[in-house]
N, C-alpha and C positions, 0 to 999 in steps of 0.2 A: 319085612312084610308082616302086615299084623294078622290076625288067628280071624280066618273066615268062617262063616255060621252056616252051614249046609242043613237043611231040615226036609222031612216027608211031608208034603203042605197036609195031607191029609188027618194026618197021624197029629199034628201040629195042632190043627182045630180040634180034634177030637179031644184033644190035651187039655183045651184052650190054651193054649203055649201061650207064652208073654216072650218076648227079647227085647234088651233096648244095647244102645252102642256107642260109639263113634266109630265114624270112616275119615281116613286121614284123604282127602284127596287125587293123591300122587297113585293110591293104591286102585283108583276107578278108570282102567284102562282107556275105556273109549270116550268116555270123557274129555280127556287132553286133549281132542281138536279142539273143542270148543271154549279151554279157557285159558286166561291171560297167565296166571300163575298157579300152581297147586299146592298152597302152602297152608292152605284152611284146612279144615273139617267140618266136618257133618255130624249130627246128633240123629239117629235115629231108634223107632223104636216099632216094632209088629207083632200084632196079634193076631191069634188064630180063634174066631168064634162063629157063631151060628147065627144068620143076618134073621130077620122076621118072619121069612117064609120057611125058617129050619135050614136054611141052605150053607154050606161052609164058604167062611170069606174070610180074608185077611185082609187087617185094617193096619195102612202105613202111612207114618207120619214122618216127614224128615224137614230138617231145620237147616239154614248155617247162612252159610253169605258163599258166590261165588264170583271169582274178578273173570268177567269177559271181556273181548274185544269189543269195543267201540266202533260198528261197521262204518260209520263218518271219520272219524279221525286216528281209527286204529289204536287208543290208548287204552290204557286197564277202566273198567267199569264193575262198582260192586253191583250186585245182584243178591238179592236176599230170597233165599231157599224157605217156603214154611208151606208145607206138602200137606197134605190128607186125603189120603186115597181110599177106597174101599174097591177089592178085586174080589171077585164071587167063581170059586173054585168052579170046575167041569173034570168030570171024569173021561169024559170022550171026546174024539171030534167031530163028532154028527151033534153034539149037546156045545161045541164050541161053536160051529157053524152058524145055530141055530140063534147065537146068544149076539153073535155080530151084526148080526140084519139089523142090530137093536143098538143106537149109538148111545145111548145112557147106562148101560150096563156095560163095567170094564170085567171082562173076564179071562180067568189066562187056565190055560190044563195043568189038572192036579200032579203034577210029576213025584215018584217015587222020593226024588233027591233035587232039592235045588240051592243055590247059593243065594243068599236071602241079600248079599251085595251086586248080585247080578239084577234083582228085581228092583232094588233101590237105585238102581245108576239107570236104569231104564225108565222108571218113573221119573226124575232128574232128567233126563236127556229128552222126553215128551215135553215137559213142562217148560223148557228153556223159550227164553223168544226168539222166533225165528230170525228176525232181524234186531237185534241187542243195539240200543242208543242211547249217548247220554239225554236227559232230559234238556229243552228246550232252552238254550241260553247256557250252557253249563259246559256244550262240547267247545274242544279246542280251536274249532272247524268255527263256530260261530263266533267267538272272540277275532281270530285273525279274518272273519270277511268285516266285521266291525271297523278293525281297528283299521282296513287296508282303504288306501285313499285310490285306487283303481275302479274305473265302473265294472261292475263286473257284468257286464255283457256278452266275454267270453266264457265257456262252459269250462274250461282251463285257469279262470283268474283267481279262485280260490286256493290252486295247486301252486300260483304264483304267488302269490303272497304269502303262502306258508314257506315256498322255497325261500323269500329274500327273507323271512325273520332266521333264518339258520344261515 
């Protein structure tokens, strides 16, 4: 298990703290539903500074490639990870509340202590597509209705054809 970053987001900003990283995968808990192998990493990097109106925010950026499932043919599919966030601290949750009504503002509560790999697999885990495909003509699913000399008039024929190539 490698050495996780827990920091005071507030104290952070006030610091203007800098951190950069890698996250091996394997190590992103909740993550693992969602993907085909966890054998990458990730490059990230956060800052803690003061956005234009004076207000404290930490700006995150994460990179890397990740293999999902291919919801048509179930096979690995790369995904390329290149994130830029900006989160705008709140001290309370009447000032959290207040900031949600407003969907262009990401904002999360200032916590004492937080794992800065908890905030990065979160952002990762938003940003994923909902339904993960390979592009048009490239899934396995589109080669074998090609190549299948069946009409495919039943809603079944494509499962057929995939069955008789194995």
């Amino acid at each position: 298990m490698s050495a996780r970053f827990v920091i005071n987001l507030l104290d952070f900003v006030r610091d203007s703290g800098a951190h950069h990283g890698k996250i091996p995968l394997a190590e992103l808990e909740r993550l693992q539903d969602y993907l085909f192998d966890n054998t990458n990493e990730l490059i990230y990097t956060i800052d803690g500074r003061l956005n234009k109106d004076n207000k404290p925010t930490l700006q995150i950026s994460i990179k890397g490639e990740v293999n999902l499932y291919c919801q048509r043919c179930l096979d690995k599919m790369a995904h390329a990870i290149d994130l830029k966030t900006s989160l705008l601290l709140v001290e309370n949750e009447a000032e959290l509340c207040q900031y949600d009504e407003e969907d262009s503002i990401d904002t999360i509560l200032a916590t004492p202590s937080i794992d800065v790999w908890v905030l990065i697999e979160d952002e990762i885990i938003l940003n994923l597509p909902m339904t993960p495909c390979h592009q048009e003509d490239t899934c396995k699913i589109d080669h074998l209705v090609k190549n299948s000399t069946e009409q495919l008039t039943h809603p079944f024929a494509a499962l057929t054809a995939l069955k008789k190539t194995h």
